[in-house]
TILUMGU-146847 format. One line per field, with one value per residue (C-alpha): residue number from 1; chain; x, y, z; residue in one letter. Coordinates in nm, 2 decimals. Example, Ala and Ser with C-alpha at 12.3 -4.5 7.8 and 13.67 -1.06 7.14 Angstrom:
2
pos (1/2);
unit (A/A);
px (1.23/1.37);
py (-0.45/-0.11);
pz (0.78/0.71);
code (A/S);
//
This chain:
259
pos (1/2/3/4/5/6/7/8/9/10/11/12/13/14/15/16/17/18/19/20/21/22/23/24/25/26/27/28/29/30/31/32/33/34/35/36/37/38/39/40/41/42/43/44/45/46/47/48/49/50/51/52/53/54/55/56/57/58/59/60/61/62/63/64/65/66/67/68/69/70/71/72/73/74/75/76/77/78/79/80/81/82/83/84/85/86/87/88/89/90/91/92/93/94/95/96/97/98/99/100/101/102/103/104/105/106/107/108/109/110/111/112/113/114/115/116/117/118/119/120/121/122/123/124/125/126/127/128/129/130/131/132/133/134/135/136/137/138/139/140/141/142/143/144/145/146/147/148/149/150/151/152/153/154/155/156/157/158/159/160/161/162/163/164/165/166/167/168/169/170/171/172/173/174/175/176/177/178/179/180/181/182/183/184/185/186/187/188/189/190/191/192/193/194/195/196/197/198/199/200/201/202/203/204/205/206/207/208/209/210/211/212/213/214/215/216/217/218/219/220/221/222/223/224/225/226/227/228/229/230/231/232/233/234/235/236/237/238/239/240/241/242/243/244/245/246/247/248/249/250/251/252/253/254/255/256/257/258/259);
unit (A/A/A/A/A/A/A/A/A/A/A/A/A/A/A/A/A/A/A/A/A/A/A/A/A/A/A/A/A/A/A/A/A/A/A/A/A/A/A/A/A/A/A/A/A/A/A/A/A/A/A/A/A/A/A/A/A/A/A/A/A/A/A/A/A/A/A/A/A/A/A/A/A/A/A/A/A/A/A/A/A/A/A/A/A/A/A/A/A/A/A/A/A/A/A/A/A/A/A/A/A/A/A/A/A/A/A/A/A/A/A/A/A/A/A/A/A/A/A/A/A/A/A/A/A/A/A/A/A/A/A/A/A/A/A/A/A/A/A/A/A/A/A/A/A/A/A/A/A/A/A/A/A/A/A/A/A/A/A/A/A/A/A/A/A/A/A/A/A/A/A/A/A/A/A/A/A/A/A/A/A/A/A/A/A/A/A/A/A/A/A/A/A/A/A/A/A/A/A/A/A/A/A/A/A/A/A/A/A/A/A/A/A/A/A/A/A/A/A/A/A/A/A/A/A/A/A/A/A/A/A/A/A/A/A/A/A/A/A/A/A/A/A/A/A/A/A/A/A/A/A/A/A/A/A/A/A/A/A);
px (0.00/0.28/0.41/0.82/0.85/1.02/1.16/0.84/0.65/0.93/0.87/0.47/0.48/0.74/0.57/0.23/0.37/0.51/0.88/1.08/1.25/1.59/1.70/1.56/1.74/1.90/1.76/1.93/1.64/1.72/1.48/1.42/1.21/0.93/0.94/0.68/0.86/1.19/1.04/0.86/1.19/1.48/1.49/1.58/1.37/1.62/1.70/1.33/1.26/1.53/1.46/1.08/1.19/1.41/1.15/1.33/1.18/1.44/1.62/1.48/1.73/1.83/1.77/1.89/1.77/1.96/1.74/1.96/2.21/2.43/2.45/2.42/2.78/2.76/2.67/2.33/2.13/2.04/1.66/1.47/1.27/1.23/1.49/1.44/1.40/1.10/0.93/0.92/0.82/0.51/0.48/0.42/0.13/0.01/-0.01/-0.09/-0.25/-0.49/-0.82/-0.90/-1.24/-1.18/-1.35/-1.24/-1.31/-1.43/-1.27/-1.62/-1.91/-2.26/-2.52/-2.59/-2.22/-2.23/-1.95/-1.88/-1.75/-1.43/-1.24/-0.90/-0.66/-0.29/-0.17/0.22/0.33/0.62/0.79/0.99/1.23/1.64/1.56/1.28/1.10/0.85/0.56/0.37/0.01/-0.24/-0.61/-0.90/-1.26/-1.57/-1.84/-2.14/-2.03/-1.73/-1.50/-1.15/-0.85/-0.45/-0.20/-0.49/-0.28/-0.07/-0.42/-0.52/-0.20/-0.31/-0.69/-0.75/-0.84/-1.01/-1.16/-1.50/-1.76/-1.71/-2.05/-2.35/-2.20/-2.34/-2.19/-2.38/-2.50/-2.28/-2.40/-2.12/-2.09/-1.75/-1.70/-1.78/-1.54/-1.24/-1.36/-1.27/-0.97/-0.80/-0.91/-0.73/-0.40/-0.45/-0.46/-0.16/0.01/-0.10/-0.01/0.40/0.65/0.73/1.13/1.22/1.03/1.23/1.52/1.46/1.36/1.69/1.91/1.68/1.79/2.17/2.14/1.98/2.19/2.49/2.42/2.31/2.67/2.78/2.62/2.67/2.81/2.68/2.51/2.12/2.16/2.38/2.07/1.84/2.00/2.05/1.64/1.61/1.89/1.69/1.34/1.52/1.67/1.33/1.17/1.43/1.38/1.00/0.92/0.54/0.41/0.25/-0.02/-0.07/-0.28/-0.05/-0.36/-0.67/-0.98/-1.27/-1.23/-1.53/-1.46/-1.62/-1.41);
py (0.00/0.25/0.44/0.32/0.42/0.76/0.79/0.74/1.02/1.25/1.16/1.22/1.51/1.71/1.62/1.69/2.06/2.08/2.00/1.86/1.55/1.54/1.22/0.91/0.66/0.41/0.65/0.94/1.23/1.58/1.84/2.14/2.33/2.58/2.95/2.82/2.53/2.74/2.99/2.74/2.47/2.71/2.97/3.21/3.52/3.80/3.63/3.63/3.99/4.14/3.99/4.08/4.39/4.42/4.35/3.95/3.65/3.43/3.09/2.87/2.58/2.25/2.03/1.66/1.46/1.09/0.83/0.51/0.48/0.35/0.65/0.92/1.03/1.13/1.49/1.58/1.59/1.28/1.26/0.99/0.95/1.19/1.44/1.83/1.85/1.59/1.79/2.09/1.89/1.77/2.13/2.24/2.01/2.10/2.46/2.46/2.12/2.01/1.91/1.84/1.75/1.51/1.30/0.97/1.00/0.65/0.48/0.46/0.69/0.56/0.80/0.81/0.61/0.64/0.79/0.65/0.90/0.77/0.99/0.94/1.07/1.08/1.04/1.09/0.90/1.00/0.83/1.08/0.92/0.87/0.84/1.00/0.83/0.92/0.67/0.74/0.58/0.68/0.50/0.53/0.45/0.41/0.64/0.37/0.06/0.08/-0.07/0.04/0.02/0.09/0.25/0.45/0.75/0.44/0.33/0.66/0.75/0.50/0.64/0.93/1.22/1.55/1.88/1.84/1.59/1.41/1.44/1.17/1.09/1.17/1.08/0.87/1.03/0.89/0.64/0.72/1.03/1.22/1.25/0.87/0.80/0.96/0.79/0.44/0.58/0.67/0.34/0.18/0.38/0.32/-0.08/-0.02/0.13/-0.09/-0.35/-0.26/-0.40/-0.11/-0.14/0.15/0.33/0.11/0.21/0.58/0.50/0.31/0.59/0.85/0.69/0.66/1.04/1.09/0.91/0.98/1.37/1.29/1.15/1.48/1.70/1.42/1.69/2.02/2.32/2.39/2.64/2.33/2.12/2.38/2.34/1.98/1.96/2.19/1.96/1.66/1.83/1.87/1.51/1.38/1.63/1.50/1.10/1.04/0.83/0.96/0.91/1.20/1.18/1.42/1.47/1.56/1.60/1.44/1.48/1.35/1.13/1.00/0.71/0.46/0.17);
pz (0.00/0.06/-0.23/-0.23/-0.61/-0.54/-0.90/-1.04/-0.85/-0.90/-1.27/-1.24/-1.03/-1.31/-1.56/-1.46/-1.36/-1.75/-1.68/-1.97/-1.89/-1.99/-1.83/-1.64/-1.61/-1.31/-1.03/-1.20/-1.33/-1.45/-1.51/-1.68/-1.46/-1.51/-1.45/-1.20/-1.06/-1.05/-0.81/-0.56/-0.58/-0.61/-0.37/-0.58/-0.50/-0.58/-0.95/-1.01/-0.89/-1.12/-1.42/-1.38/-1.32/-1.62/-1.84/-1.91/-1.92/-1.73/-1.74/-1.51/-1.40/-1.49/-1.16/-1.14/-0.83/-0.73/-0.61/-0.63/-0.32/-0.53/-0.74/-0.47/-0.49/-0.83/-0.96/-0.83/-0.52/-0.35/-0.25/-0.06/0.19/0.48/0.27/0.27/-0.10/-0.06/0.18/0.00/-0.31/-0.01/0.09/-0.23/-0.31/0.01/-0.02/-0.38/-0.52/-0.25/-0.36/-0.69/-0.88/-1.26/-1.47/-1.68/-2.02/-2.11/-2.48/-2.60/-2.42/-2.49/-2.41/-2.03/-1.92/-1.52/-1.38/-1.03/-0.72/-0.59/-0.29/-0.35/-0.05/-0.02/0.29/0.49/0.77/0.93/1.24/1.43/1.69/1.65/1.27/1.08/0.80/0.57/0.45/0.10/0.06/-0.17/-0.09/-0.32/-0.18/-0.39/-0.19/-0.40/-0.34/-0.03/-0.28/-0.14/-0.34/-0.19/-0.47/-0.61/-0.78/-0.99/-1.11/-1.21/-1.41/-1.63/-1.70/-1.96/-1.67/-1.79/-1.53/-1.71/-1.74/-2.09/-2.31/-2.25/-1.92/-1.58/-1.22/-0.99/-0.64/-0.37/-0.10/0.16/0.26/0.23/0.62/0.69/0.37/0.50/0.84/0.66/0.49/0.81/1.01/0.73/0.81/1.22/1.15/0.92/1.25/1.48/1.28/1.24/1.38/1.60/1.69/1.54/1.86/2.09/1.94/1.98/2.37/2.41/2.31/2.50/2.80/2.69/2.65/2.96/3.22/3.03/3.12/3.43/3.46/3.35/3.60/3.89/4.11/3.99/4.16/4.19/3.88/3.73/3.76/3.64/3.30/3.34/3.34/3.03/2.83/2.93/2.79/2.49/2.50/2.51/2.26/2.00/2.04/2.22/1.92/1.70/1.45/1.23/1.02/0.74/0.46/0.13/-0.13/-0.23/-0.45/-0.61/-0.94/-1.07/-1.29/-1.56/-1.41);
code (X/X/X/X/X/X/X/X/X/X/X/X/X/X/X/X/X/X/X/X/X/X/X/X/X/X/X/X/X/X/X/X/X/X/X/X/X/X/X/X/X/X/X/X/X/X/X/X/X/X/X/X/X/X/X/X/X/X/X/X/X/X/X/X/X/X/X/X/X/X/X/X/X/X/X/X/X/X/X/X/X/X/X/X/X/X/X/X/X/X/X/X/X/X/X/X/X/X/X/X/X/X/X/X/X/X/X/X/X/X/X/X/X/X/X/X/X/X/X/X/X/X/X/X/X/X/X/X/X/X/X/X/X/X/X/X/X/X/X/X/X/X/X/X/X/X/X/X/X/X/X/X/X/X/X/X/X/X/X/X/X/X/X/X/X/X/X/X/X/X/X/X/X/X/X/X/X/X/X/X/X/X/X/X/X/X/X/X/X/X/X/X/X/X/X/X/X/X/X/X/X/X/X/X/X/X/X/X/X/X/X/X/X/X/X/X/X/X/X/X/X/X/X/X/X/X/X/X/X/X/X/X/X/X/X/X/X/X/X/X/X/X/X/X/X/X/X/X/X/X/X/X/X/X/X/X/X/X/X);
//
C-alpha cells in the first residue's frame, strides 16, 4: 500500500507541472524546470525579482535529483525519503495542489455512461524518533459501493483524466458520505500502525535513556543552577527521540470514474 517508487513520482509530479525531462534513467532524473517550478523549488527570489523587473523573461534551471544509493555520490542531489528536498516537493502540493475534482473520459461513451465518485486521499506518515521516516500511501474508496483500493494514484495515471464531465455521461450520487469515507480511509492507516513491527520506537527509547543518564553522569556533582540546565537539556533530549508518529494529509480529490 505504501508508495516506495520515489523515482516514479518525481517523474509524475514534473511532468504533470510541465517539466521537460531530460534524463531518467538508473535512479538518475534531471529536469528542466518551469518559471513556476523554479520559483517554488529554487529559492531564488532576488533572480526572479530582477529579471521581472528588467522586463526578461528568465532561465529557469536544470535540476537533477539521485534516487539510487548506489549512485548518490555522483553529480546531483540525492533525494529519498524523509529528505528536505521531498518535503518541500510535499509542501508544495500541500499549499498549492490540494483538492481536486476530474473525470475519466471512457474509450467509448454511450449515451448516459455512469461515472462513479471515488475519494481518492494521499496520505504521509512519518515516524519521528532517533531516525525520521516518511511513509507514501495513496487510498482510493468508492463512496457507491465501499470498494476500497491501496495504490490508487498508480491506477489513475493510467486512465484518460479531464476537469469536465465528458459528453452523454453523468456521475452517480454517492452512497457514503464524504466525512464517513475519510472515516474508513483513516481506520485503514490506524490498523496499518497498529499493525508494524514497531522497533524502530524502541530504538529511539533506548538511546533517550543513553542520553539521559549519560548527562546525568555529566552534571553528577553540579550546583542547583547546574541542575536547572541539566532539566532543560533533558526536555530537549526527550523532545528529540519520544518516538510519533504524524499523520498528514498531502492532497486528495474527487475522481469519478467509468471503471
Amino acid at each position: 500500500m505504501a508508495i516506495f517508487n520515489l523515482n516514479q513520482f518525481l517523474n509524475d509530479f514534473f511532468t504533470a507541472h510541465n517539466c521537460k525531462m531530460l534524463q531518467n534513467e538508473d535512479g538518475v532524473l534531471t529536469v528542466q524546470l518551469t518559471e513556476t517550478m523554479d520559483r517554488a523549488l529554487m529559492n531564488r527570489p532576488f533572480y526572479w525579482h530582477y529579471i521581472k523587473k528588467m522586463g526578461q523573461a528568465g532561465e529557469p534551471q536544470k535540476l537533477t535529483l539521485i534516487t539510487n544509493e548506489k549512485r548518490r555520490k555522483e553529480k546531483g542531489e540525492f533525494i529519498h525519503f524523509g529528505s528536505p528536498r521531498l518535503q518541500q516537493i510535499m509542501n508544495y502540493l500541500k499549499k498549492n495542489e490540494c483538492f481536486t475534482k476530474v473525470f475519466q473520459k471512457p474509450a467509448n461513451p454511450q449515451l448516459n455512461t455512469a461515472l462513479h465518485p471515488w475519494l481518492v486521499v494521499n496520505i504521509k506518515l512519518t515516524y519521528i524518533g532517533k531516525m525520521q521516516k516518511d511513509e507514501l500511501f495513496s487510498i482510493g474508496l468508492n463512496l457507491v459501493n465501499g470498494e476500497m483500493k491501496s495504490q490508487m494514484m498508480e491506477y489513475l495515471y493510467t486512465l484518460p483524466l479531464q476537469n469536465t464531465i465528458p459528453d452523454y455521461c453523468y456521475t452517480i450520487s454517492p452512497m457514503i458520505k464524504l466525512k464517513s469515507g475519510f472515516r474508513r480511509i483513516e481506520s485503514v492507516i490506524e490498523d496499518y500502525i497498529q499493525n508494524q513491527s514497531h522497533k524502530w520506537a524502541d530504538a529511539s527509547v533506548e538511546k533517550m535513556e543513553d542520553e539521559i543518564q549519560l548527562l546525568k553522569h555529566f552534571y553528577k556533582e553540579s550546583s542547583n543552577e547546574e541542575k536547572q540546565q541539566m532539566e532543560k537539556e533533558i526536555n530537549e533530549i526527550e523532545k528529540r527521540y519520544s518516538p510519533k508518529i504524524n499523520i498528514s494529509i498531502v492532497n486528495g480529490g474527487m475522481f469519478y470514474l467509468y471503471t
